[in-house]
PDB file of N, CA, C and O in Angstrom:
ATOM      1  N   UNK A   1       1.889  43.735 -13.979  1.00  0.00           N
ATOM      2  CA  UNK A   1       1.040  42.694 -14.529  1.00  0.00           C
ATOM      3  C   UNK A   1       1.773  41.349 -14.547  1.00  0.00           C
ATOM      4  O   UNK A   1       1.133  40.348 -14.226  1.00  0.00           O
ATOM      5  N   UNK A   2       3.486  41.206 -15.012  1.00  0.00           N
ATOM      6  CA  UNK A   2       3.843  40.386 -15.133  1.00  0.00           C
ATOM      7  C   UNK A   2       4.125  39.520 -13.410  1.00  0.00           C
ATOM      8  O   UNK A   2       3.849  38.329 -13.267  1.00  0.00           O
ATOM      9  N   UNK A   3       4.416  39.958 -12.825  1.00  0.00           N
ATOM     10  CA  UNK A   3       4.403  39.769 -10.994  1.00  0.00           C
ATOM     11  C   UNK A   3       3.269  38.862 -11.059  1.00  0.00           C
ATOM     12  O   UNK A   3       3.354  37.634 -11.047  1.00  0.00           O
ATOM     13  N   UNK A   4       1.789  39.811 -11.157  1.00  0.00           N
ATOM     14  CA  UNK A   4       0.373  39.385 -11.188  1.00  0.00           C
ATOM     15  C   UNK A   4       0.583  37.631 -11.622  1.00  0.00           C
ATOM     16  O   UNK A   4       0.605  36.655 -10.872  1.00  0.00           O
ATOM     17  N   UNK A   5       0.691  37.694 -12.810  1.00  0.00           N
ATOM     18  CA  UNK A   5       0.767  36.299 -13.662  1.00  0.00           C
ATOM     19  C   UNK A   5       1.302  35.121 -12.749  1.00  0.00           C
ATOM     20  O   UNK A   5       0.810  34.069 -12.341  1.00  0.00           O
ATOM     21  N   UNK A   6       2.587  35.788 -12.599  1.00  0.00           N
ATOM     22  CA  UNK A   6       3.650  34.790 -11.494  1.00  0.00           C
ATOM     23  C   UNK A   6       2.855  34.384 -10.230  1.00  0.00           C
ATOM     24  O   UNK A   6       2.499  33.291  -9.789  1.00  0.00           O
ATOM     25  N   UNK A   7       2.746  35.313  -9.923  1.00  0.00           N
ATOM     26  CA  UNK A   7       1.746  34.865  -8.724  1.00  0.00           C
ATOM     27  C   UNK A   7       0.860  33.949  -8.727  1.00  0.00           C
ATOM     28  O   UNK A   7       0.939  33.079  -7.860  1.00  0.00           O
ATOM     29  N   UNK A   8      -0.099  33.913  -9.601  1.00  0.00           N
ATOM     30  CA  UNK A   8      -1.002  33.367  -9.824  1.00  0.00           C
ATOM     31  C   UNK A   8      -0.531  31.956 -10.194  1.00  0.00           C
ATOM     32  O   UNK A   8      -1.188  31.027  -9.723  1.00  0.00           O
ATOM     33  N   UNK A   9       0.441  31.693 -10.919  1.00  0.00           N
ATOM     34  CA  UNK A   9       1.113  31.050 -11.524  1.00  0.00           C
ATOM     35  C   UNK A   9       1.714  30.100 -10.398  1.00  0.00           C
ATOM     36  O   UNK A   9       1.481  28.891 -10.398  1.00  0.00           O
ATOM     37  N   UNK A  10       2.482  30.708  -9.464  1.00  0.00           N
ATOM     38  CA  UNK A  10       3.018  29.950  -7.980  1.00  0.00           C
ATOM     39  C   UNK A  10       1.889  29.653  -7.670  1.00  0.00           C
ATOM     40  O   UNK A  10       1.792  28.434  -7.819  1.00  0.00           O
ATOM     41  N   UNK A  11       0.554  30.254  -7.164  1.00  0.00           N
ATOM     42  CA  UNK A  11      -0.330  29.418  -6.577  1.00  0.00           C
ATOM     43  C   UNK A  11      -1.003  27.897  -6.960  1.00  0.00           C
ATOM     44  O   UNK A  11      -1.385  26.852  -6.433  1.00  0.00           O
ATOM     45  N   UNK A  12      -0.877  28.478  -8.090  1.00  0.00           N
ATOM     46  CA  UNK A  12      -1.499  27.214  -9.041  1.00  0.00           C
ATOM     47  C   UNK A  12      -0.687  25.895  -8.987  1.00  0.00           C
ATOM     48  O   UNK A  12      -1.196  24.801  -8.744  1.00  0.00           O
ATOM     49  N   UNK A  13       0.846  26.143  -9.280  1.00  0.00           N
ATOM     50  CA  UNK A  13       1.845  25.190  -8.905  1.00  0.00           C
ATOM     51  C   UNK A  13       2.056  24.836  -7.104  1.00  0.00           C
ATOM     52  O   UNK A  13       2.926  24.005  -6.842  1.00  0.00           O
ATOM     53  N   UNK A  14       1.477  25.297  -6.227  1.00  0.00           N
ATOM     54  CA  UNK A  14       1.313  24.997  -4.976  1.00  0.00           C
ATOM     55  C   UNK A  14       0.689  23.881  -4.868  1.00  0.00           C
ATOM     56  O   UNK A  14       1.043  22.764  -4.489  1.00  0.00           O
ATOM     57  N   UNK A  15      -1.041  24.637  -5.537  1.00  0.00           N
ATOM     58  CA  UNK A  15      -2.181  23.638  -5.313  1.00  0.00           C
ATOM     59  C   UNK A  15      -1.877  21.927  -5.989  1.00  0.00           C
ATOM     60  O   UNK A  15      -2.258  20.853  -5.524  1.00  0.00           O
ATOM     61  N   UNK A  16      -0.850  22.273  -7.544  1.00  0.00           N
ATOM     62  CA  UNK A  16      -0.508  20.668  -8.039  1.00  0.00           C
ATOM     63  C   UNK A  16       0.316  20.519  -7.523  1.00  0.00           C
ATOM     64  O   UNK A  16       0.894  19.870  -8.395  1.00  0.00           O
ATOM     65  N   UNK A  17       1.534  20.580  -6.121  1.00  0.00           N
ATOM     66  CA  UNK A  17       2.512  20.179  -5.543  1.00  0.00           C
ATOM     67  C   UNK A  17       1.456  19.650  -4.408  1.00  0.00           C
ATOM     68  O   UNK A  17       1.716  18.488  -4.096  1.00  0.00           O
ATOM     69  N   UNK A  18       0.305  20.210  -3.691  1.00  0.00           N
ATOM     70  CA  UNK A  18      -0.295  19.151  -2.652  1.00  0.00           C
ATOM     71  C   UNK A  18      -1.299  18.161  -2.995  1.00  0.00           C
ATOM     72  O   UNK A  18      -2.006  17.569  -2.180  1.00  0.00           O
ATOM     73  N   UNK A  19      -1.322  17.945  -4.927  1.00  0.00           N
ATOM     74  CA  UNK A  19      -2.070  17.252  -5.580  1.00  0.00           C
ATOM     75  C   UNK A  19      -1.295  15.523  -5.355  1.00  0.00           C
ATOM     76  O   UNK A  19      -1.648  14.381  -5.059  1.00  0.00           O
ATOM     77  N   UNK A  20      -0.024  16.301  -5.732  1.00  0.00           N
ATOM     78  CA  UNK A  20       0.851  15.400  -6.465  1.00  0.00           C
ATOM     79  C   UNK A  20       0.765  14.720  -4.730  1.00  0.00           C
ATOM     80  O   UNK A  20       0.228  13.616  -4.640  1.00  0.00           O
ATOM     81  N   UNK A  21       1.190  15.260  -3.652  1.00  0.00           N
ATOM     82  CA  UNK A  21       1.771  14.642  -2.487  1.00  0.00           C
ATOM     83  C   UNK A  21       0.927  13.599  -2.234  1.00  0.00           C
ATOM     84  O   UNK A  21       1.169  12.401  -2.086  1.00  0.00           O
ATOM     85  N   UNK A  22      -0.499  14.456  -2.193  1.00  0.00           N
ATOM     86  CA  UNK A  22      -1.567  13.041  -1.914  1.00  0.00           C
ATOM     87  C   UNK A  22      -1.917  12.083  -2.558  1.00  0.00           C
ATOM     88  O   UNK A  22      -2.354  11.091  -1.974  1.00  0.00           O
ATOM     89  N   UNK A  23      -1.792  12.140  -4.263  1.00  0.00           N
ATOM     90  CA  UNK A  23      -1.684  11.066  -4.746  1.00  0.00           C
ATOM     91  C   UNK A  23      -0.345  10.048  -4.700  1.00  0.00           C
ATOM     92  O   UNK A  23      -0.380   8.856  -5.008  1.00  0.00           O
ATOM     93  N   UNK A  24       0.593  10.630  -4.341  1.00  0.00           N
ATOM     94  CA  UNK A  24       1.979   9.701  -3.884  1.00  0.00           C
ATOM     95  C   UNK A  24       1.513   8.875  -2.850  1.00  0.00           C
ATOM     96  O   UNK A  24       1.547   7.645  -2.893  1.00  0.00           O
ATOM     97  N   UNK A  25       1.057   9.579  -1.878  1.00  0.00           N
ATOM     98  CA  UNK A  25       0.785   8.679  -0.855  1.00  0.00           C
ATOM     99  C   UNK A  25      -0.509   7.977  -1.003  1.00  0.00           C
ATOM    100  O   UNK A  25      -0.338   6.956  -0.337  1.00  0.00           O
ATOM    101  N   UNK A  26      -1.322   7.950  -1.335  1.00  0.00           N
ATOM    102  CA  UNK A  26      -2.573   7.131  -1.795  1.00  0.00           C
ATOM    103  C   UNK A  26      -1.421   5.817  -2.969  1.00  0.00           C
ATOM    104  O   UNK A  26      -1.447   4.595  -2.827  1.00  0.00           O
ATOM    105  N   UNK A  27      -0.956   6.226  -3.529  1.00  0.00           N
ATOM    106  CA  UNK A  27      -0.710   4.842  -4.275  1.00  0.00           C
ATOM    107  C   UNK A  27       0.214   3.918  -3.759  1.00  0.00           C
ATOM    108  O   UNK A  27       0.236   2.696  -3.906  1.00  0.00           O
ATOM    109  N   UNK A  28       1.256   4.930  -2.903  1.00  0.00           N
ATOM    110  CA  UNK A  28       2.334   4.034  -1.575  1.00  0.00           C
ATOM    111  C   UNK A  28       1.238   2.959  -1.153  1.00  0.00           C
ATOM    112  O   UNK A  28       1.137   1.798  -1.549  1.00  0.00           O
ATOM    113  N   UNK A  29       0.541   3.568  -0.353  1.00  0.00           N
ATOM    114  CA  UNK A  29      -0.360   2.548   0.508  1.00  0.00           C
ATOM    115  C   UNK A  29      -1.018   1.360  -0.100  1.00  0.00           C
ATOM    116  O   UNK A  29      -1.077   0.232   0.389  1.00  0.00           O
ATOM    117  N   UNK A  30      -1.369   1.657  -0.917  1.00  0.00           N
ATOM    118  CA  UNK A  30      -2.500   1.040  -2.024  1.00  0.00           C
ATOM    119  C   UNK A  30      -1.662   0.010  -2.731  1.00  0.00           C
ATOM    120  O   UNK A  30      -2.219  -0.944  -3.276  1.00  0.00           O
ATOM    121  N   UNK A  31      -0.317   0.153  -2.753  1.00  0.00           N
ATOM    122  CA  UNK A  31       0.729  -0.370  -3.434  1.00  0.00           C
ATOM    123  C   UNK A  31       1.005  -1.783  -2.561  1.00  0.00           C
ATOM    124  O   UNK A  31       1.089  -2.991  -2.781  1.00  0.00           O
ATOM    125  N   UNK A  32       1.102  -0.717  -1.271  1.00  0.00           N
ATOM    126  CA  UNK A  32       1.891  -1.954  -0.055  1.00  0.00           C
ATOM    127  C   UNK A  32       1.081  -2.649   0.213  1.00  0.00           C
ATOM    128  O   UNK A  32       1.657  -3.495   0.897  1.00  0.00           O
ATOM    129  N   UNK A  33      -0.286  -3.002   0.132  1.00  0.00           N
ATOM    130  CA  UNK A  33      -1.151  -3.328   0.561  1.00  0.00           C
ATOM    131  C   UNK A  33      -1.274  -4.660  -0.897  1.00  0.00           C
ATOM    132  O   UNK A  33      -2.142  -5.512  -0.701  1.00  0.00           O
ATOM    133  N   UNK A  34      -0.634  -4.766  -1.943  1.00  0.00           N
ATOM    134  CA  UNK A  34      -0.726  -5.220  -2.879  1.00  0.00           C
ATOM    135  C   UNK A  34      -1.546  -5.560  -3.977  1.00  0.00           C
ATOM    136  O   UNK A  34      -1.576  -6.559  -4.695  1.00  0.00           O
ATOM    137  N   UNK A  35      -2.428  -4.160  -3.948  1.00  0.00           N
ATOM    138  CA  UNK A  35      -3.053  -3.126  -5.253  1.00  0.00           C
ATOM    139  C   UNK A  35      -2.600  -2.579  -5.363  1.00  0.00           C
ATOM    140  O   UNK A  35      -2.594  -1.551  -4.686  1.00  0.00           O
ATOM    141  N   UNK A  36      -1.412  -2.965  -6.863  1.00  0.00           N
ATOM    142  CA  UNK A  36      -0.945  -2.117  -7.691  1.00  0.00           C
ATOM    143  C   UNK A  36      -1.963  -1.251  -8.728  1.00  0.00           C
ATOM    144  O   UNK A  36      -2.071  -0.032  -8.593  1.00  0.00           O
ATOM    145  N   UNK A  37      -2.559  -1.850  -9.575  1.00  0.00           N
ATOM    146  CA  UNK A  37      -3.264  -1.213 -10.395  1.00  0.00           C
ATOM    147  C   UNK A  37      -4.585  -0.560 -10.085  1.00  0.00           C
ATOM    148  O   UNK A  37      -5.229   0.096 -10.903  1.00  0.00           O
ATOM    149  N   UNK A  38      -5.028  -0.851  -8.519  1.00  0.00           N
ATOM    150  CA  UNK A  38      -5.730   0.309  -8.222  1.00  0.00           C
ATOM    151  C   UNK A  38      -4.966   1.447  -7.672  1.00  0.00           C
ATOM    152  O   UNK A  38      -5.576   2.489  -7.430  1.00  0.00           O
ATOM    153  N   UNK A  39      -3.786   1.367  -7.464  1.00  0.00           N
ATOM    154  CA  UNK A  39      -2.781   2.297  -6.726  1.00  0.00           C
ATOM    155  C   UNK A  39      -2.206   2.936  -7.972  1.00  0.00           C
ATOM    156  O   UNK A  39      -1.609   3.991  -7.759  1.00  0.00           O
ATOM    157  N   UNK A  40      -2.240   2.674  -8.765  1.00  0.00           N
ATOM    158  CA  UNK A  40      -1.968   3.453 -10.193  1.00  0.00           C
ATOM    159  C   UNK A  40      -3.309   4.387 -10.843  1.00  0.00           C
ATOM    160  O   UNK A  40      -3.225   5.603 -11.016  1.00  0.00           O
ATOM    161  N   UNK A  41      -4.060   3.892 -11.037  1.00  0.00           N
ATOM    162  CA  UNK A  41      -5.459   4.379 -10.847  1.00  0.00           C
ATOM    163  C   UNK A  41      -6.289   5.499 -10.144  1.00  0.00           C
ATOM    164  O   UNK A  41      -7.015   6.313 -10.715  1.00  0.00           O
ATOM    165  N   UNK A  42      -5.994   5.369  -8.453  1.00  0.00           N
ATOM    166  CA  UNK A  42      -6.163   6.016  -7.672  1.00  0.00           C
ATOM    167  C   UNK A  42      -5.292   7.228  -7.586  1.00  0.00           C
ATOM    168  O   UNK A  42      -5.608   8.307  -7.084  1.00  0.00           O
ATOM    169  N   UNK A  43      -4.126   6.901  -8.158  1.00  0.00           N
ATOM    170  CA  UNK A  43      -3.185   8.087  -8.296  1.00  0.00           C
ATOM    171  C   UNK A  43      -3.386   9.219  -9.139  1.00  0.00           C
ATOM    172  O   UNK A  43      -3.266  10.411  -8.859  1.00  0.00           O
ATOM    173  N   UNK A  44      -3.807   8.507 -10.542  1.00  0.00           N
ATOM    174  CA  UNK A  44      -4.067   9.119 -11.644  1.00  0.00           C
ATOM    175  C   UNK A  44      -5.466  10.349 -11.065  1.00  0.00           C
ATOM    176  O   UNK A  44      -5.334  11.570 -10.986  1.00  0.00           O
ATOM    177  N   UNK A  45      -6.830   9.477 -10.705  1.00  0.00           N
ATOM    178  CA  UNK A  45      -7.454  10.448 -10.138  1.00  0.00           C
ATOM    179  C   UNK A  45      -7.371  11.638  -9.517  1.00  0.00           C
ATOM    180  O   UNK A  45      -8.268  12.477  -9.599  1.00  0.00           O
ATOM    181  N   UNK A  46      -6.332  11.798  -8.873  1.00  0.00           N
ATOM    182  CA  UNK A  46      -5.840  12.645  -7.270  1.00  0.00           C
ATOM    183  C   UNK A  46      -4.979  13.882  -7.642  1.00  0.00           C
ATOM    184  O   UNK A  46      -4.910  15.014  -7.163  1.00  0.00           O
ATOM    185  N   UNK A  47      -4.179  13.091  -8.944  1.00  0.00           N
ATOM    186  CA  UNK A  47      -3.031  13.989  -8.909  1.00  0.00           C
ATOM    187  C   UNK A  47      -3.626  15.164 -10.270  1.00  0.00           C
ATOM    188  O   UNK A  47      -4.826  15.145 -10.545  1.00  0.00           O
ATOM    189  N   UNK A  48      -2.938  15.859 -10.821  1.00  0.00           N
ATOM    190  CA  UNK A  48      -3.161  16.760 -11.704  1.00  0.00           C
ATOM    191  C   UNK A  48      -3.262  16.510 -13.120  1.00  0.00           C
ATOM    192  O   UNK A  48      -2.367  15.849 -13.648  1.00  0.00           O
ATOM    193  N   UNK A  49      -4.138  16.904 -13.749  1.00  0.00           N
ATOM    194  CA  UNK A  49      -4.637  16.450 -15.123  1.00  0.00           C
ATOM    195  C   UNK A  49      -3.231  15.996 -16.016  1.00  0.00           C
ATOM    196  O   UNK A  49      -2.317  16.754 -16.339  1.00  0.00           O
ATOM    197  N   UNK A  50      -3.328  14.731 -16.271  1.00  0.00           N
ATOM    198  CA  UNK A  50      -1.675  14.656 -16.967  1.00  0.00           C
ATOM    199  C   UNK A  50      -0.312  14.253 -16.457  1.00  0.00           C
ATOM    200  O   UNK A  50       0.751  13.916 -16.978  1.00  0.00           O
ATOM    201  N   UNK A  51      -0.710  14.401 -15.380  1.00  0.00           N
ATOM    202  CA  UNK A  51       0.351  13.646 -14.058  1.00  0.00           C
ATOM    203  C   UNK A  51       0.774  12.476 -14.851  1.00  0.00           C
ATOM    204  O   UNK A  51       0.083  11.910 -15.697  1.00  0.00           O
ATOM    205  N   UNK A  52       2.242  12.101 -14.421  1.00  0.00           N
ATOM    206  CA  UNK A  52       2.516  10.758 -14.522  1.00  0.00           C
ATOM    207  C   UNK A  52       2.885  10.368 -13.250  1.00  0.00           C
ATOM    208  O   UNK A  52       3.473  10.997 -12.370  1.00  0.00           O
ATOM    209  N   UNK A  53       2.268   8.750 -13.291  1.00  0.00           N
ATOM    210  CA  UNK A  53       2.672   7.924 -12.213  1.00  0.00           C
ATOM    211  C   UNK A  53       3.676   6.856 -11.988  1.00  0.00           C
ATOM    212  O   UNK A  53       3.619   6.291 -13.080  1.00  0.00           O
ATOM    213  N   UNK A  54       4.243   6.436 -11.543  1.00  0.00           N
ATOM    214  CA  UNK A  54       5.709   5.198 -11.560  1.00  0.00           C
ATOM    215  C   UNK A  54       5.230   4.580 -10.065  1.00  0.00           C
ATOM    216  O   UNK A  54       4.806   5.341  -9.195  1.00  0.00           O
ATOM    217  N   UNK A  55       5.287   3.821  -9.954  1.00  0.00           N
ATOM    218  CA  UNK A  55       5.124   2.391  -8.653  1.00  0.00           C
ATOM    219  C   UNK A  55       6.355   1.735  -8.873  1.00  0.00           C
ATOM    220  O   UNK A  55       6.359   1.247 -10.003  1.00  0.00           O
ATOM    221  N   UNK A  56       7.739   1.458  -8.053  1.00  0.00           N
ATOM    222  CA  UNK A  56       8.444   0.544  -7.768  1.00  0.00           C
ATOM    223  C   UNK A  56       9.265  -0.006  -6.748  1.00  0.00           C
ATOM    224  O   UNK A  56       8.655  -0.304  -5.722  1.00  0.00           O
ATOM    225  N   UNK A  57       9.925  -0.120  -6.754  1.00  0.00           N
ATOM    226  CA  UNK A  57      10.488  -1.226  -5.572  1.00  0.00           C
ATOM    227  C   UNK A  57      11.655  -0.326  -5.517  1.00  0.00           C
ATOM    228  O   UNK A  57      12.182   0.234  -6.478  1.00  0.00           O
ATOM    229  N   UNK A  58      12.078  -0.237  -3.960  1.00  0.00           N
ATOM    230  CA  UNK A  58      13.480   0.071  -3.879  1.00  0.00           C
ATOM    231  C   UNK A  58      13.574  -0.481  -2.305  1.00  0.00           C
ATOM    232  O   UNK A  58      12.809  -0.172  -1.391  1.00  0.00           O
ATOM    233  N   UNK A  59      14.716  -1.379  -2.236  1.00  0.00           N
ATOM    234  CA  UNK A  59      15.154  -2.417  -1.073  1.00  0.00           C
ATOM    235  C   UNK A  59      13.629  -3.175  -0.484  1.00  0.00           C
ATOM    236  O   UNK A  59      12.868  -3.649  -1.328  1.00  0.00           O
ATOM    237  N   UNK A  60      13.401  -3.217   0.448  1.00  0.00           N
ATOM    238  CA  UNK A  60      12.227  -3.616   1.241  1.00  0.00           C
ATOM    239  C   UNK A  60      10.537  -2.427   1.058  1.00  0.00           C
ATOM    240  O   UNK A  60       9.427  -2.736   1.490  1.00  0.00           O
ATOM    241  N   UNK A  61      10.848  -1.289   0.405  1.00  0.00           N
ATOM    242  CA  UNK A  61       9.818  -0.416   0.322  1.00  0.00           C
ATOM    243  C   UNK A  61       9.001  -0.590  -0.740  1.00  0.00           C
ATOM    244  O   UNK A  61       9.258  -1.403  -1.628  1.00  0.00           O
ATOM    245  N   UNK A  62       7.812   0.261  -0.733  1.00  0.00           N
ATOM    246  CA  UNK A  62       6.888   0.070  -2.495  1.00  0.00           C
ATOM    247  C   UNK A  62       7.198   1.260  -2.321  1.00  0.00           C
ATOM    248  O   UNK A  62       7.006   1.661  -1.173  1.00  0.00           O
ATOM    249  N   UNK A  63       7.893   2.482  -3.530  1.00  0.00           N
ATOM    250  CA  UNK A  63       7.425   3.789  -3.930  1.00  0.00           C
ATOM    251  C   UNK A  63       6.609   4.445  -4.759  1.00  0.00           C
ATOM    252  O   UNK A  63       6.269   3.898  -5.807  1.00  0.00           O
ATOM    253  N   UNK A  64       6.307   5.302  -4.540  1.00  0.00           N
ATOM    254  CA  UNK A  64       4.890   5.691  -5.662  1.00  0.00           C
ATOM    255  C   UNK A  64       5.961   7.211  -5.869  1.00  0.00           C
ATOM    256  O   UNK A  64       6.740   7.792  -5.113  1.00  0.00           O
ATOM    257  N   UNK A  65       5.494   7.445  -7.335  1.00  0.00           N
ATOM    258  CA  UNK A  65       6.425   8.833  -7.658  1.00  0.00           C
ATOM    259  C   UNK A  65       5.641   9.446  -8.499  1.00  0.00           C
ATOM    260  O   UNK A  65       5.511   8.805  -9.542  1.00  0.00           O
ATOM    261  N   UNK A  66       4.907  10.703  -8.456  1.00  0.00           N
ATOM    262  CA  UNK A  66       3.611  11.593  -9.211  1.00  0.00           C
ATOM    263  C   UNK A  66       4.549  12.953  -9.539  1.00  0.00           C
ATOM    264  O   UNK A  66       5.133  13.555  -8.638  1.00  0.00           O
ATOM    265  N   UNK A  67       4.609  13.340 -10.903  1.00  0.00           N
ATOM    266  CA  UNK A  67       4.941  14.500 -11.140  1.00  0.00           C
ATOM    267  C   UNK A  67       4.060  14.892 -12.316  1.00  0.00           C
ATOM    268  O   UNK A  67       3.462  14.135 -13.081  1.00  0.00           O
ATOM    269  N   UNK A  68       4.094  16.232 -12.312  1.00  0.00           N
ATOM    270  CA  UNK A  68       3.183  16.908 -13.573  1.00  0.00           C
ATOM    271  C   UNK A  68       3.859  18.671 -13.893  1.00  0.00           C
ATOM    272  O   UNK A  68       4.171  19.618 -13.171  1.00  0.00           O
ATOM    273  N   UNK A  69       3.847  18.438 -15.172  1.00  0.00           N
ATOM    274  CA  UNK A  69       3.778  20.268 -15.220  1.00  0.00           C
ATOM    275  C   UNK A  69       3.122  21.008 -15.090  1.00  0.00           C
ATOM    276  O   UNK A  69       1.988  21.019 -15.569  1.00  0.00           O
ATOM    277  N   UNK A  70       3.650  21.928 -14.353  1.00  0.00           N
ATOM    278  CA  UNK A  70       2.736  23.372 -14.336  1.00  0.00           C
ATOM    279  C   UNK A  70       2.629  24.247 -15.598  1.00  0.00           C
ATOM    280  O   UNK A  70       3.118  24.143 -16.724  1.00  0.00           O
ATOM    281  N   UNK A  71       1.820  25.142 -15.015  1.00  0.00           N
ATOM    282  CA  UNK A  71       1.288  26.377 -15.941  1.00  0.00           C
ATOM    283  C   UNK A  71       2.713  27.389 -16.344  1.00  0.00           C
ATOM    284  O   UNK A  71       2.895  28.151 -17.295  1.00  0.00           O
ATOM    285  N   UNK A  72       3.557  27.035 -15.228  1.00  0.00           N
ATOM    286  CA  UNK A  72       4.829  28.050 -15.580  1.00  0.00           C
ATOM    287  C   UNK A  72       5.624  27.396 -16.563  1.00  0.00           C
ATOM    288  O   UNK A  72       5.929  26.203 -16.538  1.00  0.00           O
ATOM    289  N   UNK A  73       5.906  28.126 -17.324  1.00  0.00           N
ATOM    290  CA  UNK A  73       7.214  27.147 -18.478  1.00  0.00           C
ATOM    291  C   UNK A  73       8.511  26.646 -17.656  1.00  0.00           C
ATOM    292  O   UNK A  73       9.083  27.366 -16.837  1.00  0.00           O
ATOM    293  N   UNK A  74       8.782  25.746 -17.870  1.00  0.00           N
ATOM    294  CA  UNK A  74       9.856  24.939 -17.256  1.00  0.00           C
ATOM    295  C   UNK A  74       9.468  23.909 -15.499  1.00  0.00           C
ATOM    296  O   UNK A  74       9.838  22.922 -14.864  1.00  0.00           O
ATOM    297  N   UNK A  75       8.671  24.841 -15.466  1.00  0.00           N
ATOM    298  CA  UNK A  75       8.581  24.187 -14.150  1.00  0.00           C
ATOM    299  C   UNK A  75       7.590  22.887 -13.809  1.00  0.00           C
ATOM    300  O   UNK A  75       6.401  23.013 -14.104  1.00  0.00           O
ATOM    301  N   UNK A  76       8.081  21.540 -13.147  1.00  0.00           N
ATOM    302  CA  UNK A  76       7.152  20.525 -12.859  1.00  0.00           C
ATOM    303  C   UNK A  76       7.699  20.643 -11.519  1.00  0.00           C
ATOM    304  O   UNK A  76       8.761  21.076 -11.071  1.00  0.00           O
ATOM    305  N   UNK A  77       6.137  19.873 -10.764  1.00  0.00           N
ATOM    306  CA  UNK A  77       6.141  19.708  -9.305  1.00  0.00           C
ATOM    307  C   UNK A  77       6.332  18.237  -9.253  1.00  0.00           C
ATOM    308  O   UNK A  77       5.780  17.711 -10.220  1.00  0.00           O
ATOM    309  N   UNK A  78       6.931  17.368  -8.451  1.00  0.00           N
ATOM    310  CA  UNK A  78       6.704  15.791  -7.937  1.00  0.00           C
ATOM    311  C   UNK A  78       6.745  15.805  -6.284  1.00  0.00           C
ATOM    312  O   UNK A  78       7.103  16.530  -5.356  1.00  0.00           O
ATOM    313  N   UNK A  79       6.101  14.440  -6.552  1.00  0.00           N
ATOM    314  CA  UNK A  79       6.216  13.971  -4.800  1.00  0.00           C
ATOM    315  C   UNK A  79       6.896  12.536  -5.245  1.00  0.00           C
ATOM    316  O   UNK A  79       7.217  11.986  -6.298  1.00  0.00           O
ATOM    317  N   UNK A  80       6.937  12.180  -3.488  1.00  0.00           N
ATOM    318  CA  UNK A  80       7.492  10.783  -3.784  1.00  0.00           C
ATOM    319  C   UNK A  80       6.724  10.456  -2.575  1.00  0.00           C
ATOM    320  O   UNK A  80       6.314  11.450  -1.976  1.00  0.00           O
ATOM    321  N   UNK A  81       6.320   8.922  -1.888  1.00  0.00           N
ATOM    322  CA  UNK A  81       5.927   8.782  -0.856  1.00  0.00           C
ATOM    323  C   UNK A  81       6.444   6.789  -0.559  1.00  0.00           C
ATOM    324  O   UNK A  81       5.833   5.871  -1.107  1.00  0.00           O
ATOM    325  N   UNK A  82       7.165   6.666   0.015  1.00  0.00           N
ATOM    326  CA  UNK A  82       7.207   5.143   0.053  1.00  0.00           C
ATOM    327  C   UNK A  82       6.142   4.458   1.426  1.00  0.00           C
ATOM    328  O   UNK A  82       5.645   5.100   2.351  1.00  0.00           O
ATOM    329  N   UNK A  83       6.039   3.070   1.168  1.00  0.00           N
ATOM    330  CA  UNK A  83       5.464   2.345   2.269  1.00  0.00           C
ATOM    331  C   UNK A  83       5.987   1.158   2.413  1.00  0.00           C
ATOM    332  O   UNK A  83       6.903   0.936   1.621  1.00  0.00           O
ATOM    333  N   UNK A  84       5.698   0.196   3.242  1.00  0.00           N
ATOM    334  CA  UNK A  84       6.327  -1.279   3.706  1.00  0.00           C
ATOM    335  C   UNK A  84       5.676  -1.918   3.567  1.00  0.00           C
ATOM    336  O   UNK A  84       4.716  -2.038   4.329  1.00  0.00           O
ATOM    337  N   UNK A  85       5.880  -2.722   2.431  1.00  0.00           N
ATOM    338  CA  UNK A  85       4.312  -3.647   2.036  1.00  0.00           C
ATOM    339  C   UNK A  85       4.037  -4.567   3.576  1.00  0.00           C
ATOM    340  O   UNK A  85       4.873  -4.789   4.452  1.00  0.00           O
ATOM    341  N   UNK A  86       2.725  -4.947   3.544  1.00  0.00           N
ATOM    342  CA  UNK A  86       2.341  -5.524   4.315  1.00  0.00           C
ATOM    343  C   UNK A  86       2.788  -6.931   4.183  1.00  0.00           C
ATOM    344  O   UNK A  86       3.314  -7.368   3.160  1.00  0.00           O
ATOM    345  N   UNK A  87       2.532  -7.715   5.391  1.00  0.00           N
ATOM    346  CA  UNK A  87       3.394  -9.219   4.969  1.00  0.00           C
ATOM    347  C   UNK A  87       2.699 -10.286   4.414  1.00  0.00           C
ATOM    348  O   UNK A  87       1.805 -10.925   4.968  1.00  0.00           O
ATOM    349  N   UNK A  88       3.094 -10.435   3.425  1.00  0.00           N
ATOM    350  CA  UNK A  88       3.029 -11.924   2.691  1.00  0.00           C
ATOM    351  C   UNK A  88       2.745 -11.143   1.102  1.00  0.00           C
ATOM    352  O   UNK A  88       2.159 -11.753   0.208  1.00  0.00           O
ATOM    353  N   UNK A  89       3.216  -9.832   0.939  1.00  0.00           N
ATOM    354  CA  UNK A  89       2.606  -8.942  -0.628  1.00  0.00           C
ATOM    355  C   UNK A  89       4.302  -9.164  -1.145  1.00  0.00           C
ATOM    356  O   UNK A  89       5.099  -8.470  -0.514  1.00  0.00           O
ATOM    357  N   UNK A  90       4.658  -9.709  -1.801  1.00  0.00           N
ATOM    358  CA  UNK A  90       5.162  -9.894  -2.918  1.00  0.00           C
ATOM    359  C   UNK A  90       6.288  -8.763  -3.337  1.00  0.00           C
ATOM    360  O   UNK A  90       6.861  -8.837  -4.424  1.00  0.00           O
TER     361      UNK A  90
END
């Protein structure tokens, strides 16, 4: 039974690890494009009930960073996804 649980348990943390990816990359873009706060927004939607989101700068890139906990104790999933803002975005 306890296997059972786990299992179920990994799947579930799968499905919010390809939650998290696509909302990383939805807010990268959305970011570089210079909508931040719909790229925060849009993230929140995408990713998993409770997710947190972070948007910032590192050298020339915008990063977007989505993590959330799972159903398993201890365990959280994140993504990260950067982009190159487009030119003249700030």
């Amino acid at each position: 039974m306890a296997v059972l649980v786990l299992c179920v348990g990994g799947l579930g943390a799968v499905g919010m690890q390809i939650r998290c990816i696509d909302a990383a990359r939805e807010a990268a873009r959305l970011a570089a494009r210079g909508e931040g706060e719909t790229a925060t927004a849009a993230a929140r939607r995408i990713a998993p009930s409770g997710a947190v989101v972070h948007l910032a700068r590192d050298g020339g890139l915008v990063v977007a960073r989505v993590s959330a906990a799972t159903a398993l104790p201890g365990f959280t999933v994140s993504a990260e996804a950067a982009a190159v803002p487009e030119p003249g975005i700030g």
